[in-house]
C-alpha positions as CSV (number, residue, x, y, z in Angstrom):
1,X,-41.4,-8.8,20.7
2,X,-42.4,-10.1,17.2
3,X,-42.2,-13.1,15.6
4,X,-39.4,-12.5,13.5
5,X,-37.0,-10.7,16.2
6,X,-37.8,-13.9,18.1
7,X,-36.1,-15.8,15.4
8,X,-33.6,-13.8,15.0
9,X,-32.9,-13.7,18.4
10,X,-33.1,-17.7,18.8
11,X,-30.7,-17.9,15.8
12,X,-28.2,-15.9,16.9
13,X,-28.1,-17.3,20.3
14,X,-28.0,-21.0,18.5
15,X,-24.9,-19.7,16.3
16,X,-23.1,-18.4,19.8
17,X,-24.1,-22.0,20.9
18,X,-22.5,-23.3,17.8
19,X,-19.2,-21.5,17.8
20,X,-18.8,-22.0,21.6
21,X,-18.9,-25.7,21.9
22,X,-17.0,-26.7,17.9
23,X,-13.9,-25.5,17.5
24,X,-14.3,-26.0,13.7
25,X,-17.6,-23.8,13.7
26,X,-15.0,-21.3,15.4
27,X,-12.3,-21.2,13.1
28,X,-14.4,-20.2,10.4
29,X,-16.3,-17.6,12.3
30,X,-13.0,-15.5,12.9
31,X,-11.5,-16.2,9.4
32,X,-14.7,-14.6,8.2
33,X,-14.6,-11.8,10.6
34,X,-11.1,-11.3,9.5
35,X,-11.7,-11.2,6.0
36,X,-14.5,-8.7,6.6
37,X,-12.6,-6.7,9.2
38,X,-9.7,-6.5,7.3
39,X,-11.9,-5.0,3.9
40,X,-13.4,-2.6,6.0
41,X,-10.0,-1.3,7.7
42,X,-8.7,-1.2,3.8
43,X,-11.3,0.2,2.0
44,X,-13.2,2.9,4.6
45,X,-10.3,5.6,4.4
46,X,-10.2,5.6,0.6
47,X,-11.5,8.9,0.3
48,X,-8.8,10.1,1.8
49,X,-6.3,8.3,0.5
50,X,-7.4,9.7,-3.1
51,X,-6.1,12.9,-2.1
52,X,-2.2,11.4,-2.3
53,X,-2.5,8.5,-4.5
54,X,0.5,5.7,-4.2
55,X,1.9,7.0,-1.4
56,X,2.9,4.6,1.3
57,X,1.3,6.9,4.3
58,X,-1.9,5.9,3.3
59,X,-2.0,2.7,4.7
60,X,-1.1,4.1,8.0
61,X,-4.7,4.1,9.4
62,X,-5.7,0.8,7.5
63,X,-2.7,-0.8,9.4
64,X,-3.6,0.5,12.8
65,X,-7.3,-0.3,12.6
66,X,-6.1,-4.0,11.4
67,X,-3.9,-4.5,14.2
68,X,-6.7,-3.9,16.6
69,X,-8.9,-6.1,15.3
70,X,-6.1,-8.9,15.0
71,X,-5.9,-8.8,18.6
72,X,-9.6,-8.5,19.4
73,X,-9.2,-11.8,17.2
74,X,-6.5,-12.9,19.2
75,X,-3.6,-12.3,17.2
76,X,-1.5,-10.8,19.7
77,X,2.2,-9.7,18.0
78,X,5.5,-8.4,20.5
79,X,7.8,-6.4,17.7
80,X,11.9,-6.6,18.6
81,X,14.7,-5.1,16.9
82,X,12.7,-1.6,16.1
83,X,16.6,-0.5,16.5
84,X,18.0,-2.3,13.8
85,X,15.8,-0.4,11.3
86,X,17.3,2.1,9.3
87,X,14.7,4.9,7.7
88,X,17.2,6.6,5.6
89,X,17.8,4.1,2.9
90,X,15.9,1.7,1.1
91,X,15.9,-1.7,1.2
92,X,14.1,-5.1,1.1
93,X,12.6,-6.4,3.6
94,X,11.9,-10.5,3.8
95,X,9.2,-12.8,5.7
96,X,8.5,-15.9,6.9
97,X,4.9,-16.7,5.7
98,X,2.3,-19.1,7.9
99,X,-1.0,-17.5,7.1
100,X,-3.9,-14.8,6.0
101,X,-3.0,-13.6,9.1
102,X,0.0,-12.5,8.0
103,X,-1.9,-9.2,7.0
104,X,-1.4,-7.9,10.5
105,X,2.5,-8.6,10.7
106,X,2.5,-6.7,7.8
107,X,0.3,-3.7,9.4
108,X,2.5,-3.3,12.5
109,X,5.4,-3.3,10.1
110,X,4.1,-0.6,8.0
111,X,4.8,2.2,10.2
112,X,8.4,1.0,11.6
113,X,10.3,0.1,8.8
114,X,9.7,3.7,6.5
115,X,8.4,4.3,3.2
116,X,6.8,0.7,2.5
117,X,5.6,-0.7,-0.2
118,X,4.6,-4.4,-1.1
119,X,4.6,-6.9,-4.5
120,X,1.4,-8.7,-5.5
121,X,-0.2,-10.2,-8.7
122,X,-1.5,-8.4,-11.1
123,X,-5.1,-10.1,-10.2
124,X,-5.4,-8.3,-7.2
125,X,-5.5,-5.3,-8.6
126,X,-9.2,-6.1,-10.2
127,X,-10.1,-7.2,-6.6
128,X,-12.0,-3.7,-6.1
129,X,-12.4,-2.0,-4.3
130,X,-9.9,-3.7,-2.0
131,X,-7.7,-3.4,-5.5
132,X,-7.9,0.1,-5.2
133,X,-7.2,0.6,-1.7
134,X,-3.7,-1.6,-2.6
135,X,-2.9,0.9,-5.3
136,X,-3.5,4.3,-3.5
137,X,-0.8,2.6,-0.9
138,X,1.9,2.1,-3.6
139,X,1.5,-1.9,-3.8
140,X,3.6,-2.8,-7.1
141,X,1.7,-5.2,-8.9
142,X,3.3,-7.8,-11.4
143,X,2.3,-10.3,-13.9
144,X,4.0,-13.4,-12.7
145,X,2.4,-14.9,-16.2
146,X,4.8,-12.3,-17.9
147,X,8.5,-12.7,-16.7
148,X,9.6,-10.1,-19.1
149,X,7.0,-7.9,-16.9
150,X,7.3,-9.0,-13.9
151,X,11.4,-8.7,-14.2
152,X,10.7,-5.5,-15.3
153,X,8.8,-4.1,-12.8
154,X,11.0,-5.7,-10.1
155,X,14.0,-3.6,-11.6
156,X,12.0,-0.5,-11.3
157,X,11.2,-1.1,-7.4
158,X,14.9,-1.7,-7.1
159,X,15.2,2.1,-8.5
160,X,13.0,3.2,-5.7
161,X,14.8,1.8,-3.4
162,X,18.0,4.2,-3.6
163,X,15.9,7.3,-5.3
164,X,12.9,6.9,-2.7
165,X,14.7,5.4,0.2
166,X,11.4,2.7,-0.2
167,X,11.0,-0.5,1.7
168,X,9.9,-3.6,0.1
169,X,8.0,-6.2,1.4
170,X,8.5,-9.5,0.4
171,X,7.9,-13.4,1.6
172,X,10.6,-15.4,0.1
173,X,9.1,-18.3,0.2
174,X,6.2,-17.6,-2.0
175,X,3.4,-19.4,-0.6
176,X,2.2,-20.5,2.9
177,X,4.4,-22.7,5.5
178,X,3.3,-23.4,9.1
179,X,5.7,-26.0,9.7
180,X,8.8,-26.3,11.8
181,X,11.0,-25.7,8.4
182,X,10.7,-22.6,6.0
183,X,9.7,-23.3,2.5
184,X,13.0,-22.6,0.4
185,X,13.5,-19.0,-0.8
186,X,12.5,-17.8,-4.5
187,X,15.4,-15.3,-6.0
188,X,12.9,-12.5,-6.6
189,X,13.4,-10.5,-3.6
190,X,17.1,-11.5,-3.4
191,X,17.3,-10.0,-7.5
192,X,15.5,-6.8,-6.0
193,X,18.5,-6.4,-3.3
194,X,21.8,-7.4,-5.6
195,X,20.2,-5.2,-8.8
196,X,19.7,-2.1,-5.8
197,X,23.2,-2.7,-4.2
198,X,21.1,-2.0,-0.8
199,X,20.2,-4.0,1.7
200,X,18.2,-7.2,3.2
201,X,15.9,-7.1,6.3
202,X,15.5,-10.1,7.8
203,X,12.1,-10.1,9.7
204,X,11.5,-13.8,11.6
205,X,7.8,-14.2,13.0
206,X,7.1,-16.6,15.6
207,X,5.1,-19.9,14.8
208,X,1.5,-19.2,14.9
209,X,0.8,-22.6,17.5
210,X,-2.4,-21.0,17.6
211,X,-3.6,-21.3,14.5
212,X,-3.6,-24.8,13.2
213,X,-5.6,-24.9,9.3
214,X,-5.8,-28.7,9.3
215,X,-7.3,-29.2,12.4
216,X,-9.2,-26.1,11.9
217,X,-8.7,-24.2,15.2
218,X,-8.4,-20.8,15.8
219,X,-7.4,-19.7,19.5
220,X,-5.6,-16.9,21.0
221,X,-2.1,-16.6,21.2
222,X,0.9,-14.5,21.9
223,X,3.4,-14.3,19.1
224,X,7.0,-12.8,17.9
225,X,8.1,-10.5,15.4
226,X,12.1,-9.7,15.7
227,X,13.4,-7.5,13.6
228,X,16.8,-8.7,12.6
229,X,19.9,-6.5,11.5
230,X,20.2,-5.5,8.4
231,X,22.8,-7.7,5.4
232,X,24.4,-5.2,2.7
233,X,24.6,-6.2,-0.8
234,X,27.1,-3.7,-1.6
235,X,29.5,-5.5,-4.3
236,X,27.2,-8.2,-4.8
237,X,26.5,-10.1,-7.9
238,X,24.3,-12.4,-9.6
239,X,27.2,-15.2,-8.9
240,X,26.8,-14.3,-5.1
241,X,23.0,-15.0,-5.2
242,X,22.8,-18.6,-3.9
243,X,25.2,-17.8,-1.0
244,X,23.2,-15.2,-0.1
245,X,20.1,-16.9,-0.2
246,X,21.7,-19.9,2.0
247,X,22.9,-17.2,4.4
248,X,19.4,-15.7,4.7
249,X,17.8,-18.4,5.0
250,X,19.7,-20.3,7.7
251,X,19.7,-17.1,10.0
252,X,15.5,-16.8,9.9
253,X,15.8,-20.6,10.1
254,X,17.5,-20.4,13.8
255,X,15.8,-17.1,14.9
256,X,12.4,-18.9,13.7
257,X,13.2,-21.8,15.4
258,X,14.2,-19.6,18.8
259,X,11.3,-17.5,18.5
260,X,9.1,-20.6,17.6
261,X,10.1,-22.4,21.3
262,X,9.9,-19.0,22.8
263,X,6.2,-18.8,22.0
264,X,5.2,-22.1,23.4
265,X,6.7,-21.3,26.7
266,X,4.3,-17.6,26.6
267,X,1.4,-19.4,25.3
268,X,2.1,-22.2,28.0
269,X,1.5,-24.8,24.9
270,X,4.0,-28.0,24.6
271,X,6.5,-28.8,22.4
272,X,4.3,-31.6,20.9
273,X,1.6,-28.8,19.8
């Protein structure tokens, strides 16, 4: 053996040294791993996906390959209420949002819910060649600099939903939350549904007690996504919109809260965690 497999050898064993024994070292490790995972599982089948640009189907693979390595991470998800989902119209369908991670909720909801499709800023879009990956999937990009765009582009996705039965994928709150209360909801999503006359998905995810930013672990843990029936918006109006949103948000509120106690008791955590 040479000199310089020898280091290499003695430095990789001292990083496995590292990440086994700090908990902090750890946490970064898999968030990189993630982040790299997760490129790869996006942008590897793009050749394929330029054969049938913006069309949702093409994140099918992408989604499967990320929900492997979420659980080789160990993101484990369980997904309830498949039942409740209807494939032959459109709709919008809203999140709690905890993490990154987040990504793989997403990827085992991509094949269950239909025709889906996601909103994210305009920036991403230059992100290539991830970017391009996004926009052979049929990710709607907005300018959330540009109201006048971003309105306008929001009233266009609400035409997809009743002329291309599509599924939108949106958190409501609009930025992370990992605590025991959801973030209040932005109207976006809730404009989207009342504009389309359609309907609201409410999808509630677990707490992720395995995942803790500020303390900077990363462990493995067993986590929730329940599908929850489906609200019309038939008749609705602008005027209705704060109701609606107070509705919404008080039914995830419980079912995140159920799901949230549920998860401790599988991941044989306490209450205090």
């Amino acid at each position: 053996m040479t000199t310089t497999n020898s280091e290499l050898l003695g430095l990789a064993f001292m990083a496995f040294f590292i990440i086994t024994l700090s908990s902090t070292a750890r946490y970064y490790f898999k968030f990189f791993c993630f982040i790299v995972l997760s490129l790869v599982c996006a942008v590897g089948p793009v050749p394929f996906m330029l054969l049938r640009p913006r069309d949702y189907r093409n994140a099918l693979l992408p989604a499967y390959l990320c929900t492997k390595f979420g659980k080789m991470l160990g993101a484990s998800f369980e997904v309830r209420g498949r039942e409740n989902v209807n494939r032959q119209h459109g709709g919008v369908v809203l999140m709690n949002h905890q993490s990154a991670l987040d990504l793989v909720v997403l990827a085992y909801l991509w094949p269950i819910v239909g025709r889906a499709t996601v909103v994210a800023k305009r920036e991403v879009l230059y992100m290539f060649p991830f970017g391009l990956a996004c926009w052979l999937w049929g990710t709607l990009f907005i300018d959330r600099k540009n109201q006048n765009s971003a309105k306008s582009a929001i009233n266009n996705e609400s035409k997809a939903i009743n002329e291309k039965q599509a599924k939108i994928l949106f958190f409501p709150e609009g930025t992370r939350g990992n605590g025991d209360a959801l973030l209040p909801f932005k109207k976006g999503s809730f404009h989207v549904a009342i504009e389309a006359q359609g309907y609201i998905q409410p999808v509630v995810i677990s707490r992720y007690h395995f995942l803790n930013s500020k303390a900077k672990l990363f462990n493995r843990g067993q986590n929730i996504i329940k599908i929850l029936p489906e609200i019309s918006c038939a008749g609705l109006t602008k005027d209705d919109m704060p109701t609606l949103m107070e509705r919404v948000q008080k039914l995830m509120q419980s079912e995140y809260d159920a799901l949230s106690d549920e998860s401790l008791a599988i991941n044989n955590l306490s209450k205090s965690l």
